[in-house]
N, C-alpha and C positions, 0 to 999 in steps of 0.2 A: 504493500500500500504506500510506504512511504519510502525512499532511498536513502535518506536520512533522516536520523531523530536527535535534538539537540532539547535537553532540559535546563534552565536554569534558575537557580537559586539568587534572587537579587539583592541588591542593598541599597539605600539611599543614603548610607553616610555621607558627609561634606568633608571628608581626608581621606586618601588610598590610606589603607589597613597596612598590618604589619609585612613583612617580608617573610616569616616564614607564616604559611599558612593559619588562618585564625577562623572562627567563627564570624559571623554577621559582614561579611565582605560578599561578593562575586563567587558562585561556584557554576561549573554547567560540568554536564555528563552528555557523553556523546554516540551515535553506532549509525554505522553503515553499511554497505555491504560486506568489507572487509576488514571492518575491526570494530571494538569497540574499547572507547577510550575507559579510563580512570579517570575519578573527579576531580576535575581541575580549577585552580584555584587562582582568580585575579583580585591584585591590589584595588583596583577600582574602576568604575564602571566602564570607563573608556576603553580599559586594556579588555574585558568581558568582548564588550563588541565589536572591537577590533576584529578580536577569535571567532565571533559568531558568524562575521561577513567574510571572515575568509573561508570559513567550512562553507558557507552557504554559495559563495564564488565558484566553488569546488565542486559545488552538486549540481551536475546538467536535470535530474529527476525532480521526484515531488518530496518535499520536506516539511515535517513536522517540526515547532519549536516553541515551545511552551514557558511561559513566563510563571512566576509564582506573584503574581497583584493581578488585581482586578483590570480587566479592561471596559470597565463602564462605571455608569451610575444612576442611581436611583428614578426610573422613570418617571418623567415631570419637571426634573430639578432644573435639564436644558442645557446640559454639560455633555448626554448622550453617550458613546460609545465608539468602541472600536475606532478606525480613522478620522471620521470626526473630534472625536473626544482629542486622540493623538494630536494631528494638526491643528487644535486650536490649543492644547497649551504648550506644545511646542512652540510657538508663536509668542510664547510670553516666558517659559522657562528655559533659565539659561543655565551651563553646568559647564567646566570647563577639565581639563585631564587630571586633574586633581580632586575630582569631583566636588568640589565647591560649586554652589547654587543658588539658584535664589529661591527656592520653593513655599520658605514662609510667605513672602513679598506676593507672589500668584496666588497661593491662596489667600492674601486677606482683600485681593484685587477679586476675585470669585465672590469669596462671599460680600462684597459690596455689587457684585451686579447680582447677587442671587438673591439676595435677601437685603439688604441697603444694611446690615447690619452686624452683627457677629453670629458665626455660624453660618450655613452648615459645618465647616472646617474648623478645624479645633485641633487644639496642642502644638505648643510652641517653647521656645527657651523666653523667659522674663526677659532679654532682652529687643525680643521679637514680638512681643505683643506690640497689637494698637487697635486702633478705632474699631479696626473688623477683626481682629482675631486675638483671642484669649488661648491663654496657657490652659483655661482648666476649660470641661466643655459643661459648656450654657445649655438652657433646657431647648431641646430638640422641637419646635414649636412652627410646624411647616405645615400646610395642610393639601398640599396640592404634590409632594412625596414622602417617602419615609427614609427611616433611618439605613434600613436597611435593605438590599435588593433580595429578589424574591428569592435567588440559589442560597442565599446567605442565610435570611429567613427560616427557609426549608432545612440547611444543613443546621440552625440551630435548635428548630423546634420539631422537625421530625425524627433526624439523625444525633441530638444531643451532645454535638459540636461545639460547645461554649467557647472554646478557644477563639473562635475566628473573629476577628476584627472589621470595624466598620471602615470603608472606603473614608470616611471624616476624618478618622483620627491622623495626626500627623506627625506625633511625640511620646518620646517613651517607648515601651514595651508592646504590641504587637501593634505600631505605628504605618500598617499597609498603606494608608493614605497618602504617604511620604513615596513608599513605593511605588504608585502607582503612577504621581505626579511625575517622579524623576523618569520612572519609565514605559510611561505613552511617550514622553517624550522621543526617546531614543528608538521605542516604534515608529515613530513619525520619521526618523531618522531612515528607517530601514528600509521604509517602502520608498522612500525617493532615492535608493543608492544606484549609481549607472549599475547596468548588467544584471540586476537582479528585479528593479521598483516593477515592472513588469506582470512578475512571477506571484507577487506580496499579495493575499488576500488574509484580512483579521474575522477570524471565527469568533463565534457564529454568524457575523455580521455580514460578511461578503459570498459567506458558502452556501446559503441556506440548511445549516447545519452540516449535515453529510452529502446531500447531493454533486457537491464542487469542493473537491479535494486536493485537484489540479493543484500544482505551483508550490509556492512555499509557504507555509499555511501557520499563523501566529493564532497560539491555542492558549486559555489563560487554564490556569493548573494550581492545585492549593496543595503542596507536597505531605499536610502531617494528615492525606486521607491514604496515603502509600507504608505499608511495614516496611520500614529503613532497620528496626533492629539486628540482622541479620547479617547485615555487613559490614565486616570490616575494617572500620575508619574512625578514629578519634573525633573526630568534626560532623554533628551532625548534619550540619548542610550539606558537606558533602555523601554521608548516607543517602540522604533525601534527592537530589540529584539523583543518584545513580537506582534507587527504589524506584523514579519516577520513568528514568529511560526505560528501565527493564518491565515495569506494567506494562505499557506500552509495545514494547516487541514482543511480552508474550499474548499480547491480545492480537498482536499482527499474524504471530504464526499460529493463534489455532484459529484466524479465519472473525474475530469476536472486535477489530478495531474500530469498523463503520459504526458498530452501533456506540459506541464509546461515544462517536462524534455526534448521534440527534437527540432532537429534543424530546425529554423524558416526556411519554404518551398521558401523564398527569396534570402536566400543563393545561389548562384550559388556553381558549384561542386567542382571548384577551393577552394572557400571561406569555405564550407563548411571542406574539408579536412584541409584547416589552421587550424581552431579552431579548430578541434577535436583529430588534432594531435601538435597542436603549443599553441596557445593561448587561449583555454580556450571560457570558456560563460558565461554571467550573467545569473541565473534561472530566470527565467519565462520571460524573455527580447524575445519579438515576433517583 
């Protein structure tokens, strides 16, 4: 199904990480048709993508590559999904090889077109507050979205997933928001690269879930629904990484990966057109 599968583990820190391998940095895991890599580990997010566009350079076929953030948001809120979402804060987030950013700065520029006020976005360092955005988070007081997208919803209230984190948050401890920011950004990056912008379609958004698989296909992917215990590796983002490659090629070889990629038959028609035109899915979330 695919000729290459690239998984990665992201970070939004604003300084490349240490030099020997650490936690909460850059990790991806890799397989093709003739090999499959070990987790590997970049300082920061530049070096991350560098690797990603040269494996992807490399693959004349069709390619999987799976982020761990959301690639959407809450339908209504008008921030949207997939390339949309990508190219408009691309458009305003900036990040340079050192991965320094401005991510607070866009989100409190967000929540002043969203809400003229503080929030949705929330979590910041005391020195980054202001007008539109607080350190701590304000009562969630939206009536036209929610807090949370409907895959996130379900994984907490049917699947009892409490772990996972709202696309808002931006600081601290499970801070996907920051994730997300810094990289739709760098999606946005991916699909305009010569030789490849072409090939670039972001699921579920461009594929109609599983029917258009074609090309190089950006799949958003939440790693702690994968058994990582099992392998190997002091670091578990890199666990998680390489958990996530290998779900995936074993769903390619017994024939089980299409359905990985549609929309769970739960969905009602409503709910279904959200996510496929608003917010997005976690892969293989049934």
């Amino acid at each position: 199904m695919f000729d290459l599968v690239i998984m990665v583990d992201w970070s939004a820190a604003s300084a490349p990480g240490r030099i020997t391998p650490s936690p909460d940095r850059c990790w991806i895991a890799w397989a093709d048709g003739a090999a499959c890599s070990e987790a590997e580990y970049f300082r920061t997010r530049a070096a991350c993508m560098a690797r990603i566009h040269e494996l992807l350079r490399a693959c004349k076929g069709a390619a999987c590559v799976g982020f761990d953030f959301p690639f959407g948001y809450p339908a209504g809120c008008g921030l949207g999904g997939g390339r949309t979402a990508a190219v408009r804060i691309a458009a305003e987030l900036t990040s340079d090889d050192r991965d320094r950013n401005n991510r607070f700065d866009v989100a409190a520029d967000l929540n002043k077109i969203i809400s003229g006020s503080v929030g949705p976005f929330w979590g910041c360092p005391a020195t980054s507050e202001s007008t539109y955005l607080t350190a701590k988070k304000p009562p969630f007081a939206f009536d036209k979205f929610t807090e949370w997208r409907i895959v996130e919803k379900f994984l907490k209230d049917k699947k009892k997933q409490h772990s996972i984190s709202s696309v808002w948050k931006l600081y601290t401890t499970g801070s996907v928001g920051s994730q997300a920011l810094t990289g739709l950004r760098e999606l946005s990056n991916l699909a305009r690269q010569p030789g490849i912008a072409h090939r670039v379609k972001f699921w579920p958004f461009e594929t109609q879930w599983e029917k258009d698989l074609d090309g190089i296909i950006l799949t958003e992917i939440w790693p702690s629904l994968r058994h990582e215990a099992e392998y190997d590796h002091p670091i578990k983002d890199a666990r998680q990484v390489l958990a996530c490659r290998d779900w995936l090629l074993d769903k390619m070889k017994n024939g089980l990966a299409e359905s990985a990629f549609s929309a769970p038959a739960w969905l009602t028609t409503e709910e279904e057109q959200k996510c496929r035109l608003e917010e997005g899915w976690i892969l293989g979330v049934r």
